[in-house]
C-alpha positions in Angstrom: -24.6 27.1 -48.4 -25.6 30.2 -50.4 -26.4 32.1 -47.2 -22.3 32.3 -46.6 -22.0 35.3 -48.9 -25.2 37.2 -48.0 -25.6 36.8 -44.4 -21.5 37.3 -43.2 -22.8 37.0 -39.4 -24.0 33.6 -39.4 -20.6 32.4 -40.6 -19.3 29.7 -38.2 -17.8 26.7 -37.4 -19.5 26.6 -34.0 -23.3 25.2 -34.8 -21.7 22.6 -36.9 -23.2 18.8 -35.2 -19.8 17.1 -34.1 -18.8 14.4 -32.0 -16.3 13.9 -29.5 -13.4 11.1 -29.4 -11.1 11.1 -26.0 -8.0 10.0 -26.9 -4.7 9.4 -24.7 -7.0 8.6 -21.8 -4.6 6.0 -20.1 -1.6 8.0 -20.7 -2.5 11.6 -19.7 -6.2 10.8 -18.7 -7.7 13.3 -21.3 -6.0 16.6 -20.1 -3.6 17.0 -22.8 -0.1 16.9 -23.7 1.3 20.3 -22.5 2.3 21.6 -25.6 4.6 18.3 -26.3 3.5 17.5 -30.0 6.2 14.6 -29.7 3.5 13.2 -27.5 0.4 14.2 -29.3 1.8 11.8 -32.1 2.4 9.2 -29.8 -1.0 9.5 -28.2 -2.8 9.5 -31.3 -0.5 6.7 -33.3 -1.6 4.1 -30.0 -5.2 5.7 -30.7 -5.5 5.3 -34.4 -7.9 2.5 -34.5 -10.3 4.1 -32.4 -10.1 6.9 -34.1 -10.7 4.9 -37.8 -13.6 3.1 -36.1 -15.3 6.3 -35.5 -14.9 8.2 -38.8 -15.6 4.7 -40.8 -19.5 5.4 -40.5 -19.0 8.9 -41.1 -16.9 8.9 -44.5 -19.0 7.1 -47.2 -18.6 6.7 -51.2 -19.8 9.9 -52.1 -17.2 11.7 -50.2 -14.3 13.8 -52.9 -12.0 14.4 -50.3 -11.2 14.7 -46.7 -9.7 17.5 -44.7 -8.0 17.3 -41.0 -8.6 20.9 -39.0 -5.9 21.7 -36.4 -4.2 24.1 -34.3 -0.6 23.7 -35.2 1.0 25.5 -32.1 -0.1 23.3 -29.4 0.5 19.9 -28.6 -2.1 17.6 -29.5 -3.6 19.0 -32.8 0.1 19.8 -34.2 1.2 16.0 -33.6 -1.9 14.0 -34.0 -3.0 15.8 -37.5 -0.1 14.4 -39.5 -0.2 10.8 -38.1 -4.3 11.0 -38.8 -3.6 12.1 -42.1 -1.6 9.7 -42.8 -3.6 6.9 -41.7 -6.8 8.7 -43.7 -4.3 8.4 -47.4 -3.5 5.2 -46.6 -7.5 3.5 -46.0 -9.4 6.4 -48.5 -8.5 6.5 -52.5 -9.4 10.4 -52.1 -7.6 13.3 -51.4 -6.5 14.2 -47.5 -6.3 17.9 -47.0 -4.7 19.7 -43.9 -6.6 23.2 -42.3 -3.7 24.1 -40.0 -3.9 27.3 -38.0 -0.3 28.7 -37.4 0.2 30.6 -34.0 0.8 34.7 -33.9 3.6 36.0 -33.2 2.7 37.0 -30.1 1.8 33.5 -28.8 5.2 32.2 -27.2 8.5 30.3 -29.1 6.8 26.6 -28.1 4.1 27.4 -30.5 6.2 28.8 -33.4 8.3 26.1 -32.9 5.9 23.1 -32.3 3.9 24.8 -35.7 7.2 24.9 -37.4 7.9 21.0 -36.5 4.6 20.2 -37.2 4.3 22.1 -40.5 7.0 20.2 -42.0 5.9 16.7 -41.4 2.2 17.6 -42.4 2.7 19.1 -45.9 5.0 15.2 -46.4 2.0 13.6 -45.3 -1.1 15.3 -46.7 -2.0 16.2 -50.5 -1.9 19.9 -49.6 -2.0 21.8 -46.6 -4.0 24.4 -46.5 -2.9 27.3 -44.1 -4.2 30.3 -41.5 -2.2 32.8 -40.4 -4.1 33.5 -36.8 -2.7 37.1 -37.2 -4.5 37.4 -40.5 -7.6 39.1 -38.8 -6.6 40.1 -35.5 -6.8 43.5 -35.1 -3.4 45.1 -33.8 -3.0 45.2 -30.2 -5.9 42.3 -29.8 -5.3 39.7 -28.0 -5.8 36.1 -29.2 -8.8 35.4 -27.0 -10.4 38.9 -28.0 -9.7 38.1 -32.1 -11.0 34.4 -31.8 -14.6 35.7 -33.5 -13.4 37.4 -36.1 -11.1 34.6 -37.1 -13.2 32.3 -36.9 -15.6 34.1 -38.7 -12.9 34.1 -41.8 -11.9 30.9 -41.6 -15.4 29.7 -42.0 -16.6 31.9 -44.8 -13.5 31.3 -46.9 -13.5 27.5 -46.4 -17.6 27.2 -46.6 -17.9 29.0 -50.1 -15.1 26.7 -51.4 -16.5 23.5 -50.9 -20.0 25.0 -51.6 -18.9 26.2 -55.4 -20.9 23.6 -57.5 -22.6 21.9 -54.9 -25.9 24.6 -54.9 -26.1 27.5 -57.4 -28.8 29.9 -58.6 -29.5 30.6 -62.4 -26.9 29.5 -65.2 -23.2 30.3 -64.8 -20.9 30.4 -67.9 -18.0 28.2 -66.2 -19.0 26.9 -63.0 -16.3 26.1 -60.8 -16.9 22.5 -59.3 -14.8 20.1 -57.1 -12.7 18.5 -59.5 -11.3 22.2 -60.1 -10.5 22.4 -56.6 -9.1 18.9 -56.3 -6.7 19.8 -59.4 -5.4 23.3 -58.3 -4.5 21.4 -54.9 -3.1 18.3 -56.8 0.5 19.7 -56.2 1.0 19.1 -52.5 2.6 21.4 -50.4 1.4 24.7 -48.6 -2.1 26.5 -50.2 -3.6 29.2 -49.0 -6.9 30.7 -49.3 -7.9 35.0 -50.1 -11.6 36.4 -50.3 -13.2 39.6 -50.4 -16.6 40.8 -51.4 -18.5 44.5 -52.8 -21.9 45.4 -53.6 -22.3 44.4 -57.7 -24.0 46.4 -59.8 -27.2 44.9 -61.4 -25.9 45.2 -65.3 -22.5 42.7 -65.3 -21.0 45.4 -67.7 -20.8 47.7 -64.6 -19.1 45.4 -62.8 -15.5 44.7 -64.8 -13.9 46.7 -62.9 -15.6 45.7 -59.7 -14.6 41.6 -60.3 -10.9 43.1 -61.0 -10.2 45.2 -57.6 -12.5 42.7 -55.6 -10.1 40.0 -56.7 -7.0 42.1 -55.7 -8.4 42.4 -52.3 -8.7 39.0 -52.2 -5.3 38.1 -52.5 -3.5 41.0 -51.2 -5.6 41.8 -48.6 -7.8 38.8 -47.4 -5.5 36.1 -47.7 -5.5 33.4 -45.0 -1.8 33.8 -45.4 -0.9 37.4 -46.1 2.4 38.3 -48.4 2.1 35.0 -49.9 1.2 35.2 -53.6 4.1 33.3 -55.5 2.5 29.9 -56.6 2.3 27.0 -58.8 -1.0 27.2 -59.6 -4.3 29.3 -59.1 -8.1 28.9 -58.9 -10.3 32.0 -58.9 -13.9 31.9 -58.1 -16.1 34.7 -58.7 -19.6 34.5 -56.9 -23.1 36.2 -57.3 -25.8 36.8 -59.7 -25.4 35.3 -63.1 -26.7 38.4 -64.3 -24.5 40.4 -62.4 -20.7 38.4 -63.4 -19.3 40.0 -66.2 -16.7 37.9 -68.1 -14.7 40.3 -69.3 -14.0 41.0 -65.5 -13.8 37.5 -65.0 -11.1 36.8 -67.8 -9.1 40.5 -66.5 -9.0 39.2 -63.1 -7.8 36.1 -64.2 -5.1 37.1 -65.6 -4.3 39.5 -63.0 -3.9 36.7 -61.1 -1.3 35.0 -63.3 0.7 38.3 -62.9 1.3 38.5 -59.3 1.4 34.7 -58.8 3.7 34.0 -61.3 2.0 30.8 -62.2 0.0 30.5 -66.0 -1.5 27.7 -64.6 -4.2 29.7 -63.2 -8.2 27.9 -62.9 -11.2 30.1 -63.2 -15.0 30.3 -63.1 -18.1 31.5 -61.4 -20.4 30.5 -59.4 -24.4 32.1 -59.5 -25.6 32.4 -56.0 -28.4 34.6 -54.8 -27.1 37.9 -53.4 -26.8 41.7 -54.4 -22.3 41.5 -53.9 -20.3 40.0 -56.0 -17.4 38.1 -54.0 -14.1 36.6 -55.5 -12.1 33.3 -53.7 -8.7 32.8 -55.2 -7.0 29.2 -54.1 -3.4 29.0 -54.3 -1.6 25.9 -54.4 2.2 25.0 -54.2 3.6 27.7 -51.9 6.6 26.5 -50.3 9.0 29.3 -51.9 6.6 31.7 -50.9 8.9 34.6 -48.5 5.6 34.0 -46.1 6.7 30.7 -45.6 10.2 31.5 -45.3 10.2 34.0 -43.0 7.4 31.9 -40.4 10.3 29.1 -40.7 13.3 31.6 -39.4 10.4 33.4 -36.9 10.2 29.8 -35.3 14.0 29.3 -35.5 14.8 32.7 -33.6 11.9 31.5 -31.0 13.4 28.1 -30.4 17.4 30.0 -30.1 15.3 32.7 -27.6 13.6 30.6 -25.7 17.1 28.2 -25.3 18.8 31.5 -23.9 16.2 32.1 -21.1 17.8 31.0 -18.1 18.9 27.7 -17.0 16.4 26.2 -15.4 15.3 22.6 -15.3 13.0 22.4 -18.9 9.5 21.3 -18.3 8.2 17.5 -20.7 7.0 20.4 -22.8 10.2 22.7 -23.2 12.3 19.9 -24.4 11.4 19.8 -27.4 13.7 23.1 -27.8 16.9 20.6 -27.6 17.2 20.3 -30.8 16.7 23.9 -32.8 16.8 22.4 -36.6 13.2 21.9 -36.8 13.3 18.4 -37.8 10.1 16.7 -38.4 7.9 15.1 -35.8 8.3 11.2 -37.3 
């Protein structure tokens, strides 16, 4: 897991051994739902034991916690992640987290308004929901297809380092971050997002105080799996690198930066020693529902459901109906 800082180009979710699960096969024979995440629910509620049977041999003892990855614009991921999560709380005494990817704004009103529906009945059902902006890292202009690499790429270096800290370090660390750090700056609920950067680190830490500080801005004001959202109940900020190279006073100054433009004191930090000449910081924020990020994506996807409503008056498709109703109620 050590190779995720040093080596940015192998970074991927792709090579990861997975296996497949057809659900819905009797009542749309496996193609999907159209973009009807009313149905995805449905589908995967009827399918829920088959689904259960599958992951029982999968998730043993050892496990700390358990997250669902979706796409919350369509139709399948956006309605079968919240009835899979709650199923998962219900059987497993750990921690369900979401990894939902909200659509750009450039991807139609059924997806801002199936992510917006979705959104609000997974954050009731998981213990946090962790969220990516897909316009994060596409470049302006770039379509969604031509961006898919490079946020993909993000997505997997940010979530990979996380649930490596403590799991696999090199030489001694001062306050090594470990799950239970994690588990406590998610503990509560609601939206979290996820900001990272990395610089080259000088070899003698002292250099590097200022270098911990601004990498750590970056992270959150620039890197941010949800950009523009920094208000937050609590914080956890995780420098990485060579023990040698992690100076604490940079540490504790970044920390507290942190505190600053969050506006939270409750704000977890630590390192964690990996091999590698940069020095990378990861800052976890948890609780974000005030955030004006959120806000805005919520009257983004209430504009796209009022748009898409005025376009002519033509007979809407399984898929479109979902526009009927433009409060953006939940999905159950």
């Amino acid at each position: 897991m050590t190779r995720w800082l040093s080596t940015p180009h192998r970074l991927t979710f792709q090579d990861l051994p997975f296996d497949t699960i057809l659900i819905g096969e009797d009542r749309v024979n496996g193609q999907g739902v159209g973009g009807d995440n009313e149905l995805g629910a449905e589908i995967m509620e009827r399918d829920i034991e088959q689904v259960m049977a599958a992951l029982s041999g999968r998730i043993s003892t050892e496990a700390e916690a358990i997250f669902v990855v979706a796409g919350l614009g369509g139709g399948t991921g956006s309605g079968g992640a919240p009835v899979l999560c709650r199923r998962l709380s219900r059987v497993y005494d750990v921690p369900v987290y979401a990894l939902g990817i909200l659509p750009g704004t450039d991807e139609g009103a059924l997806y801002q308004h199936n992510a917006a529906r979705s959104l609000k009945t997974l954050v009731a059902e998981a213990e946090a929901t962790l969220l990516v902006d897909n316009d994060a890292w596409k470049a302006s202009g770039e379509s969604l297809t031509e961006g898919y690499a490079a946020i993909n790429k993000n997505i997997a270096r940010r979530v990979g380092l996380l649930l490596a800290a403590g799991e696999s370090t090199h030489g001694v660390g001062e306050s090594v971050v470990d799950s239970s750090e994690i588990i406590n700056t998610l503990r509560t609920g609601g939206i979290a997002s996820l900001g990272y950067a990395s610089t080259h680190a000088a070899e003698d830490a002292a250099e590097n105080i200022s270098v911990i500080t601004s990498t750590t801005r970056n992270a959150l004001l620039t890197g941010s799996s949800l950009p523009g959202a920094t208000t937050a109940e609590t914080a956890l900020l995780i420098v990485a690198g060579e023990a040698e190279r992690i100076s604490r006073k940079g540490v504790e100054k970044a920390r507290r930066w942190v505190e600053d433009e969050t506006g939270t004191m409750e704000v977890r930090g630590g390192d964690f020693p990996i091999e590698s000449d940069r020095v990378a910081s990861l800052v976890l924020l948890g609780g974000l529902e005030r955030s004006d990020r959120i806000e805005r994506f919520f009257a983004r996807a209430e504009q796209a459901a009022t748009e898409r409503e005025a376009v002519e008056n033509a007979q809407p498709s399984a898929a479109e109906k979902n526009f009927e109703n433009d409060e953006l109620d939940g999905l159950f």
